[in-house]
NUSE-894647 format. One line per 2 residues: their letters; for each residue x, y, z of C-alpha. Coordinates in nm, 4 decimals, always signed. Example, Ala and Ser with C-alpha at 12.3 -4.5 7.8 and 13.67 -1.06 7.14 Angstrom:
<nugus>
as	+1.2300 -0.4500 +0.7800  +1.3670 -0.1060 +0.7140;
</nugus>
This chain:
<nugus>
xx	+1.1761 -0.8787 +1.6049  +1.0937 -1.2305 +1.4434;
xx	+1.1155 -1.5222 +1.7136  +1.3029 -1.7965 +1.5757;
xx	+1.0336 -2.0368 +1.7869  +0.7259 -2.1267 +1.5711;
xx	+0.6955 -2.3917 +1.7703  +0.4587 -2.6872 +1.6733;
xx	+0.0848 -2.6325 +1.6851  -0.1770 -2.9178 +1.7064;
xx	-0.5969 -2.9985 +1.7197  -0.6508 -3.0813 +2.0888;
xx	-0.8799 -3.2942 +1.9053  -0.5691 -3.5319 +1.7826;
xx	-0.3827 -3.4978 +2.0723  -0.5977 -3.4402 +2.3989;
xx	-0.9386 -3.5683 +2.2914  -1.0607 -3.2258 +2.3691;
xx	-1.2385 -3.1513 +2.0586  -1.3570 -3.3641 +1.7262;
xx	-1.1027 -3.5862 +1.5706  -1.3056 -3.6082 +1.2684;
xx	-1.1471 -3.3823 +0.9026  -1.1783 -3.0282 +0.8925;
xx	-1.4952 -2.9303 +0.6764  -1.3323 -2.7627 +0.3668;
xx	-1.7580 -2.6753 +0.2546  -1.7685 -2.4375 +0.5249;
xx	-1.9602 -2.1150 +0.4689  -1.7399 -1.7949 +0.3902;
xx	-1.3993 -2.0192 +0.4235  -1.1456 -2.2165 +0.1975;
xx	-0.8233 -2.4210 +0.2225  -0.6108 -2.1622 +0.1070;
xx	-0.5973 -1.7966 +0.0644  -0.6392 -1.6099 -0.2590;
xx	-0.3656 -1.4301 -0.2351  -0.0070 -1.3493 -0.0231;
xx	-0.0385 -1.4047 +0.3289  +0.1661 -1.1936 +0.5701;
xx	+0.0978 -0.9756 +0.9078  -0.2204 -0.7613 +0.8837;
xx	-0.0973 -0.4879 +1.1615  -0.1209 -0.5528 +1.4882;
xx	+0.2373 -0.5277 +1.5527  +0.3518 -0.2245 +1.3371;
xx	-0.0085 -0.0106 +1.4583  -0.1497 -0.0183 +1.0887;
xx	-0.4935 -0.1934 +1.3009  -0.5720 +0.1341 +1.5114;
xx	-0.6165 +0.0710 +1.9192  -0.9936 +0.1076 +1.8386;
xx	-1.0116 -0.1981 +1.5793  -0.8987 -0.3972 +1.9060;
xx	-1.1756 -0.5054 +2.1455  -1.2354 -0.7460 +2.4551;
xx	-1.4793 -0.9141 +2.6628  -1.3142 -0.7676 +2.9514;
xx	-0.9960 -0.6428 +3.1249  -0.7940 -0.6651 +3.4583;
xx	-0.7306 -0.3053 +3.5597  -0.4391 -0.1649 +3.2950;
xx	-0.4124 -0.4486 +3.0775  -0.6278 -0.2848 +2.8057;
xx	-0.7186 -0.4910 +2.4347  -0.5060 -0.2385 +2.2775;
xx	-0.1851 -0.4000 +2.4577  -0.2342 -0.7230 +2.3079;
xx	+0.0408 -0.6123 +1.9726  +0.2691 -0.8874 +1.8780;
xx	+0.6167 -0.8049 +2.0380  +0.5078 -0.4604 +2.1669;
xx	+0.5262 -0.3816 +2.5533  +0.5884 -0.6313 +2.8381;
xx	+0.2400 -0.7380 +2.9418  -0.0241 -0.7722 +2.6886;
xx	-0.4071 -0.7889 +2.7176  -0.5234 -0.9696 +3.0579;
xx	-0.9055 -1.0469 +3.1026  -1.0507 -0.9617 +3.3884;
xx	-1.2169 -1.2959 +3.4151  -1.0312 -1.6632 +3.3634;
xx	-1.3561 -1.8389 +3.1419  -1.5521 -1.7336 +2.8701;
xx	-1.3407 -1.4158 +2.7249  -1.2588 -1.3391 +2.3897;
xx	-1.0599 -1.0579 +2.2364  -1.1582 -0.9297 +1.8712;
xx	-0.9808 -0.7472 +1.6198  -1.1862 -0.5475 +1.3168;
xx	-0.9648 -0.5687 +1.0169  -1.1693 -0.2705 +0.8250;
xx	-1.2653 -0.4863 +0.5330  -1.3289 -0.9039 +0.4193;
xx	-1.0097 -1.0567 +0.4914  -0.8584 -1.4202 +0.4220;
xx	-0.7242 -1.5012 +0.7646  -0.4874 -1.8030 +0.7475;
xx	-0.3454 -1.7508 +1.1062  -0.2431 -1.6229 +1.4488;
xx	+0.1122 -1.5184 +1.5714  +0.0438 -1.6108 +1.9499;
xx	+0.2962 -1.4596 +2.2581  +0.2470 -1.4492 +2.6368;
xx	+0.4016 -1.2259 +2.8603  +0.7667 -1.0928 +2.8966;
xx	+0.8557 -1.3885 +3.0982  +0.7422 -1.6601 +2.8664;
xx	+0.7757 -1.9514 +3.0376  +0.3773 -1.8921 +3.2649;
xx	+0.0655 -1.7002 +3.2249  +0.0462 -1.7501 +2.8837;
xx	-0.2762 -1.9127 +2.6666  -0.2418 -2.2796 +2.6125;
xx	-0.5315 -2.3263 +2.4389  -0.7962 -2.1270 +2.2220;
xx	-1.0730 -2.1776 +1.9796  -1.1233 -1.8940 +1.6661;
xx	-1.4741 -1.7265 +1.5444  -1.4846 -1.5273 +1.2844;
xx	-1.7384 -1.2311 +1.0688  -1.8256 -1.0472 +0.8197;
xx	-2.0463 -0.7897 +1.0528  -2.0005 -0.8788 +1.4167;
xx	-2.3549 -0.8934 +1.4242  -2.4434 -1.1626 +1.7191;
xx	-2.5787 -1.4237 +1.4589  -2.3682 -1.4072 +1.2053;
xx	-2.0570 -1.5126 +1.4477  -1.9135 -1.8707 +1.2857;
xx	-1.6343 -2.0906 +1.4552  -1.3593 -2.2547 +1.3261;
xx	-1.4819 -2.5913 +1.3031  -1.4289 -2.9558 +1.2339;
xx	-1.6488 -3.1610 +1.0021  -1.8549 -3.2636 +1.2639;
xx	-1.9867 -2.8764 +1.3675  -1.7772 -2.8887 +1.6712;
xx	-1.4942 -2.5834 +1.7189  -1.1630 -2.6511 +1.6367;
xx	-0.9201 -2.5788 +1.9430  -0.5749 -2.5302 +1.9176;
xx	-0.2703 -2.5903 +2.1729  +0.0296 -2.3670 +2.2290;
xx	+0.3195 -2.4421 +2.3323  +0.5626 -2.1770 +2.4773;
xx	+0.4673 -1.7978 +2.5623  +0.7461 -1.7205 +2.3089;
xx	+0.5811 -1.5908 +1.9297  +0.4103 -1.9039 +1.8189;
xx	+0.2624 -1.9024 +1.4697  -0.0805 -2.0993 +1.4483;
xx	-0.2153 -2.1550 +1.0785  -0.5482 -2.2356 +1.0461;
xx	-0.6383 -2.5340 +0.8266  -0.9437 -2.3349 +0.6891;
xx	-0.8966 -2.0239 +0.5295  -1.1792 -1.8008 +0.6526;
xx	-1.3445 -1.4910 +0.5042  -1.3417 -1.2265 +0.7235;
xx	-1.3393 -0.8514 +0.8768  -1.3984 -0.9392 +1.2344;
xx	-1.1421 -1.2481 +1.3946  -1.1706 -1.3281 +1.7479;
xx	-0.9296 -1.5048 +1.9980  -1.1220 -1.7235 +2.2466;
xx	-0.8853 -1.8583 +2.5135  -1.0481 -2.2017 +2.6779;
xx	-0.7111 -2.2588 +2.8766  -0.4327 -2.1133 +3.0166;
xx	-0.1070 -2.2150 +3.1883  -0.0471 -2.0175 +3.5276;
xx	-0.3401 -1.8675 +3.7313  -0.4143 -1.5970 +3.4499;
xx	-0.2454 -1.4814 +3.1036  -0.1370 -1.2198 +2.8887;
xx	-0.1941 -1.2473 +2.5282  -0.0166 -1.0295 +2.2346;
xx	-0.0613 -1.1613 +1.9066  -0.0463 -1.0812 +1.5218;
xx	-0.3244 -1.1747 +1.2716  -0.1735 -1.3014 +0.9656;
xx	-0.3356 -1.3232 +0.6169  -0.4435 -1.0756 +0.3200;
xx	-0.7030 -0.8429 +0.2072  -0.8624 -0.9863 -0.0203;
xx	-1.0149 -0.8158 -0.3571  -1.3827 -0.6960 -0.3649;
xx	-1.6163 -0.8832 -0.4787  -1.6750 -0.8543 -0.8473;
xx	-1.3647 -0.7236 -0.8923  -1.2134 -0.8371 -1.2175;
xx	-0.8486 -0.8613 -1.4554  -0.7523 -0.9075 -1.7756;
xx	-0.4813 -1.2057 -1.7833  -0.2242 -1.3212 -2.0229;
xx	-0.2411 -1.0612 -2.2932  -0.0202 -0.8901 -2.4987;
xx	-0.0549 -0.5525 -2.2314  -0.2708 -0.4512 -1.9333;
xx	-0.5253 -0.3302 -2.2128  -0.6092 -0.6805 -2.2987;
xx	-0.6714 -1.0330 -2.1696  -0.8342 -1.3144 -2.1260;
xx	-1.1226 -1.1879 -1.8151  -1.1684 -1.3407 -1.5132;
xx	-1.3677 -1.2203 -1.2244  -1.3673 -1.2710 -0.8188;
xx	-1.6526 -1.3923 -0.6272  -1.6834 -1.4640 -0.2594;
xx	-1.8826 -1.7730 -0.3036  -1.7782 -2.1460 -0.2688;
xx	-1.3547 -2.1912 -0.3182  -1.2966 -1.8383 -0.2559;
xx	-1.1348 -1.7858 -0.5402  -1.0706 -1.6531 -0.9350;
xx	-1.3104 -1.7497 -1.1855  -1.3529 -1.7149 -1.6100;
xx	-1.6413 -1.6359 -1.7850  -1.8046 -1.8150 -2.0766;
xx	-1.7900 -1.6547 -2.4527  -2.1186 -1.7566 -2.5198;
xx	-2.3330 -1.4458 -2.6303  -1.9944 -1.2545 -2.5345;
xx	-2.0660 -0.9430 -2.7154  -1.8505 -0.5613 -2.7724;
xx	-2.1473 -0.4272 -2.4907  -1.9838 -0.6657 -2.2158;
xx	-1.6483 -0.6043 -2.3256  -1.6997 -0.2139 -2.2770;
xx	-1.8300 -0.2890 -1.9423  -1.4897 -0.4854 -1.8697;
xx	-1.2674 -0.1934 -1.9862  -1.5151 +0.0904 -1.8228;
xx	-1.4817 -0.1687 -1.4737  -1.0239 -0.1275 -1.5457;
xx	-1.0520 +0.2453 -1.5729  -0.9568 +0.1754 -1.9481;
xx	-1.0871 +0.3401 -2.2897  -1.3393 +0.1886 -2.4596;
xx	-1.3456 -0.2113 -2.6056  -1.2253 -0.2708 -2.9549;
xx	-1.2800 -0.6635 -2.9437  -1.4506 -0.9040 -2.7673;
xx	-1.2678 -1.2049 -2.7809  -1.4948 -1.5176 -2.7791;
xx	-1.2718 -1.8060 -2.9012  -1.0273 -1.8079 -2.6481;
xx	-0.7657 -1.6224 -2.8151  -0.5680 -1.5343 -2.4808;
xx	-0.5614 -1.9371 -2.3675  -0.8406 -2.1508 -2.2009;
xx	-0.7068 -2.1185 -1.8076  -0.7612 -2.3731 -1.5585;
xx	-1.0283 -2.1575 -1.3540  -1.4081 -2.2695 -1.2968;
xx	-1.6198 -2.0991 -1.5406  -1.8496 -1.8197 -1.2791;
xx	-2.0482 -1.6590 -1.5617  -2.2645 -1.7589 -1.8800;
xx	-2.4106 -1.6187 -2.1553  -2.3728 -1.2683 -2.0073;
xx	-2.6367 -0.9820 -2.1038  -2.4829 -0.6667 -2.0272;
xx	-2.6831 -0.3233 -2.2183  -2.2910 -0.1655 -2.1867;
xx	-2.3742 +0.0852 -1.9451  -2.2944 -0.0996 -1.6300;
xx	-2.0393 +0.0041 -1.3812  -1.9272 -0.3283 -1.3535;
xx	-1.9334 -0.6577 -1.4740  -2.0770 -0.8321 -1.1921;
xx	-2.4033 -0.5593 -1.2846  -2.4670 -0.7314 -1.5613;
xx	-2.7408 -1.0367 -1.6225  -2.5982 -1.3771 -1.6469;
xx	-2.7329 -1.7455 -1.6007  -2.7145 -1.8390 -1.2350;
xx	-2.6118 -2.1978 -1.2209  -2.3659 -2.2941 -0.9843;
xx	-2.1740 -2.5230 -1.2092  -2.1567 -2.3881 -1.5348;
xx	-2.0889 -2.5693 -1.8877  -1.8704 -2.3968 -2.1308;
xx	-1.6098 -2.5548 -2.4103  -1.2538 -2.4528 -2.3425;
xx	-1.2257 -2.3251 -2.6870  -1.4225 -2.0282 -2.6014;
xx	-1.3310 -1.8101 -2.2730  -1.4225 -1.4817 -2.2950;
xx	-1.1955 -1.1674 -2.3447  -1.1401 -0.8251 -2.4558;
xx	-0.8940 -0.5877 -2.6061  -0.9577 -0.2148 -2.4628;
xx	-0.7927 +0.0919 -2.5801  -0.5474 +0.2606 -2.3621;
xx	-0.6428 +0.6203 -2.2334  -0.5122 +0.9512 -2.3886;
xx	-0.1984 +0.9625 -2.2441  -0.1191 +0.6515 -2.0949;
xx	+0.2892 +0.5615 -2.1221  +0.4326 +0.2421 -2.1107;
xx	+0.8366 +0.1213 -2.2018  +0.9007 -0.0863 -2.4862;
xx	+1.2272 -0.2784 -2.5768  +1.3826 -0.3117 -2.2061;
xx	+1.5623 -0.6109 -2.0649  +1.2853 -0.6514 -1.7593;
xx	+0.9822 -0.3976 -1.6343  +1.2399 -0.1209 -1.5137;
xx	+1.3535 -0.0193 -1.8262  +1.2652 +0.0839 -2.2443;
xx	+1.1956 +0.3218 -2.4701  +0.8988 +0.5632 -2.3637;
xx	+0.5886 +0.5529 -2.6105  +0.2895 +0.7316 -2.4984;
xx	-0.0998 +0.6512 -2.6660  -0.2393 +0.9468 -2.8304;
xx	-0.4960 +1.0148 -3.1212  -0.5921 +0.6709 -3.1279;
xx	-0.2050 +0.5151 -3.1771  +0.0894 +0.4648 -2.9396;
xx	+0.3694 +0.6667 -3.0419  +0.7476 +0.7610 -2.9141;
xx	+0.9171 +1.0278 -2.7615  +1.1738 +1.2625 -2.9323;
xx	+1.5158 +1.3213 -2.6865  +1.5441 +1.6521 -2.7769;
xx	+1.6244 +1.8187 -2.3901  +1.5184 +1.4260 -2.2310;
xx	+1.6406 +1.4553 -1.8893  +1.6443 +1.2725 -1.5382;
xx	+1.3533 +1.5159 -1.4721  +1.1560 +1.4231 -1.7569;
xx	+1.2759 +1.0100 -1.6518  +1.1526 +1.0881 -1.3017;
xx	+0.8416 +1.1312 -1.3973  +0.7665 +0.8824 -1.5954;
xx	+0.9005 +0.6374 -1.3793  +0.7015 +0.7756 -1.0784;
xx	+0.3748 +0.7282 -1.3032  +0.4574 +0.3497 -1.3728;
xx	+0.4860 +0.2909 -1.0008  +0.8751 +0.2741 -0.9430;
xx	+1.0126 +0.4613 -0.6780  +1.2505 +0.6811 -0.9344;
xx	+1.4379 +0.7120 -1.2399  +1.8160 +0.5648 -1.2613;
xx	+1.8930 +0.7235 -1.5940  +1.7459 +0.8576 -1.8393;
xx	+1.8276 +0.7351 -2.1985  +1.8583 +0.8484 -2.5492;
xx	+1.9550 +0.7869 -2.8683  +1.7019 +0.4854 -2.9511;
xx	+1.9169 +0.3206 -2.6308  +1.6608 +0.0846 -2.6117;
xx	+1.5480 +0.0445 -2.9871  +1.3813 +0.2523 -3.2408;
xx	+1.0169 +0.2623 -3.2474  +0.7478 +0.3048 -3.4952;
xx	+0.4407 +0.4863 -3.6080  +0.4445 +0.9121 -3.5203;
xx	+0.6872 +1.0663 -3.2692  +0.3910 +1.2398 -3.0055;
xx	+0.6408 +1.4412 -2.7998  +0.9363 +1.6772 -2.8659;
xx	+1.0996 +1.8835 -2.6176  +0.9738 +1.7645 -2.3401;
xx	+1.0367 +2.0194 -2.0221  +0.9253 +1.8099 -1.7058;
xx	+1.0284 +1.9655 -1.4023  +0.9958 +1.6489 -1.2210;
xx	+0.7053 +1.7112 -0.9691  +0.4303 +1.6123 -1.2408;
xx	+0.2351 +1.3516 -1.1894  +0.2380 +1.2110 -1.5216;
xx	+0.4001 +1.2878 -1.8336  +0.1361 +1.4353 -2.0040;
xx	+0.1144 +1.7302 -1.7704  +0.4625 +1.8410 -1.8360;
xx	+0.5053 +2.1033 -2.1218  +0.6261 +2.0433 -2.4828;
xx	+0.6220 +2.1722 -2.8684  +0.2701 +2.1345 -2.8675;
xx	+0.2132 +2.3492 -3.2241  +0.5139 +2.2171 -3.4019;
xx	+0.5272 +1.8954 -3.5814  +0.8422 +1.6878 -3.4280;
xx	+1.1402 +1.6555 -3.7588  +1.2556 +1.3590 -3.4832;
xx	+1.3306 +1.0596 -3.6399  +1.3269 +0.7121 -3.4543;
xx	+1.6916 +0.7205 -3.3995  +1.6091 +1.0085 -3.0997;
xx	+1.3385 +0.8300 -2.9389  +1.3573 +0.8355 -2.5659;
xx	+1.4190 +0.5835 -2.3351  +1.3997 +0.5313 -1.9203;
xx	+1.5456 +0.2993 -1.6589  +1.3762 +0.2794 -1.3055;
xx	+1.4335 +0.2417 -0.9854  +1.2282 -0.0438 -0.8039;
xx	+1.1473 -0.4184 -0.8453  +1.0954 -0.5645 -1.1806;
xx	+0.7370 -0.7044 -1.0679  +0.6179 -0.3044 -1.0026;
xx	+0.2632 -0.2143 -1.1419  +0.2807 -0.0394 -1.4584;
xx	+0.1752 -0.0192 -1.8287  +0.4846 -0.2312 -1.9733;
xx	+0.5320 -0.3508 -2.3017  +0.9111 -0.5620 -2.3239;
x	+0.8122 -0.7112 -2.6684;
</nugus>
């Protein structure tokens, strides 16, 4: 259950002279100002963080780490000791953590923490522990409130897989402490996507690095050559380059250029592999932000013609060309699963009749027979030795089930 009191949070430092007064340092090591991505609980509440990720300096007989889960029990996590105890949570993998859902015991007016500090690791080795701190080195401590849920942001953004609570005071004799860890798993570094192109095949590239700003970068076209680009599309699980863009032909961006004059052979796993000039601020004209264009894979589907994501005519990429699908015995079966391989949840209806347009170039598939279990569309039988005498005006359609922003190989042009 939400609590309707996120109650107001504040520095010591501003209020209580506990701690520096002085700006937060936004240059800190493995932290930012924001997050890269949607923030939102991490799992201590529903049990996605398993009672083994939780760990604690100490506890008072039954009050075990593993009780401190946002709204769950009566108690919480009690220390066995009143000074110098922390409680840790291991997240699995880096994390940008941009707060703390904080909540004493059942009764919530006593025993609950009043104030805390935050460290925060990659490893939870014993050196490479940093706090949350203000510009002047010092750890940041924040006040609470109530014992009722209490969100606490944090005014850096930290990157992390280990995030631990340190109370430094307490109002009653002793506290409880359930909380929630709030923020978002952020994507590996090196990892990389294609934006603004015509389809997920294609795009202008830009890559994410852990580094300074935590945060999307582009890549320079300068010596941007069809060996990089293959790198990109082998990196997306996509067929092979056809182009390398190099004069910015999917727009310019507004990101910080990472990566210059790039030197990939082409066999790399990924694009991160590859040679490039290590600068930390690199020069590049607008004009020319690299991209590529890949090839889809044999097989891959994607709708066509639809009013949003959920919904067009079915054309499927084979022998080198994208082509449509006859409606000769096109069923909610056959719908089902292609919906299912785009990512929605299931297939509404299935259309027919060039419902959503006619299509060009050959028709790949005629009498389809899905039974509906496949896994993708290509797996289900059809006329495999007999040219299709479809014309355009049969060419199958699908609309989904699911949100219009679902994952999937869409084409509404």
């Amino acid at each position: 259950m939400t609590s309707s009191y996120n109650l107001r949070i504040a520095f010591v430092a501003v209020l209580f002279g506990l701690s520096s007064s002085h700006p937060v340092n936004g240059d800190e090591e493995h932290a930012g100002t924001s997050a890269p991505c949607t923030s939102g609980p991490l799992g201590m509440q529903n049990g996605a963080l398993p009672d083994r990720s939780i760990t604690a300096s100490s506890y008072y007989f039954g009050y075990y780490p593993r009780y401190a889960r946002l709204n769950v029990g009566n108690y919480g996590w009690r220390p066995r000791y009143t000074s110098n105890q922390w409680i840790q949570v291991d997240l699995g993998q880096p994390t940008a953590v941009t707060g703390v859902t904080m909540q004493g015991r059942y009764i919530a007016t006593s025993y609950y923490v009043r104030a805390f500090s935050v460290q925060y690791s990659l490893t939870a080795e014993s050196g490479d522990w940093r706090s949350l701190s203000s510009a002047n080195d010092e750890p940041i401590t924040f006040l609470v409130y109530s014992g009722r849920p209490t969100n606490v942001t944090f005014p850096l953004v930290p990157i992390a897989r280990f995030i631990r609570i340190l109370p430094t005071q307490s109002y009653g004799s002793c506290y409880y402490l359930r909380f929630e860890v709030l923020g978002c798993q952020v994507p590996e570094d090196g990892s990389i996507k294609l934006v603004d192109g015509d389809d997920r095949h294609s795009g202008r590239v830009e890559i994410y690095h852990h580094g300074e700003g935590v945060s999307w970068g582009a890549v320079c076209a300068d010596s941007w050559d069809i060996n990089d680009a293959n790198v990109v599309c082998r990196q997306l699980d996509l067929g092979a380059a056809i182009q390398a863009s190099t004069a910015s032909d999917f727009g310019s961006g507004d990101l910080p250029i990472v990566m210059n004059k790039v030197a990939c052979e082409g066999t790399e796993s990924r694009l991160a592999d590859c040679p490039f000039v290590c600068t930390k601020y690199q020069q590049c004209n607008d004009s020319t932000i690299a991209g590529v264009v890949c090839q889809p894979k044999l097989n891959t589907i994607r709708l066509v013609g639809g009013s949003n994501n959920t919904s067009g005519r079915v054309e499927i990429y084979r022998n080198d060309t994208w082509g449509t699908i006859c409606d000769d015995k096109w069923d909610i079966d056959d719908a089902s699963v292609v919906c299912r391989e785009l990512g929605f949840e299931d297939a509404k209806e299935a259309k027919s009749g060039a419902y959503f347009g006619q299509g060009r170039g050959p028709v790949h598939m005629d009498g389809v027979a899905c039974a509906g279990s496949e896994d993708a569309l290509g797996d289900c039988p059809s006329r495999c030795w007999e040219e299709s005498t479809c014309g355009h005006s049969q060419d199958a359609g699908v609309i989904c089930l699911g949100d219009e922003d679902t994952i999937g190989d869409i084409d509404t042009q």
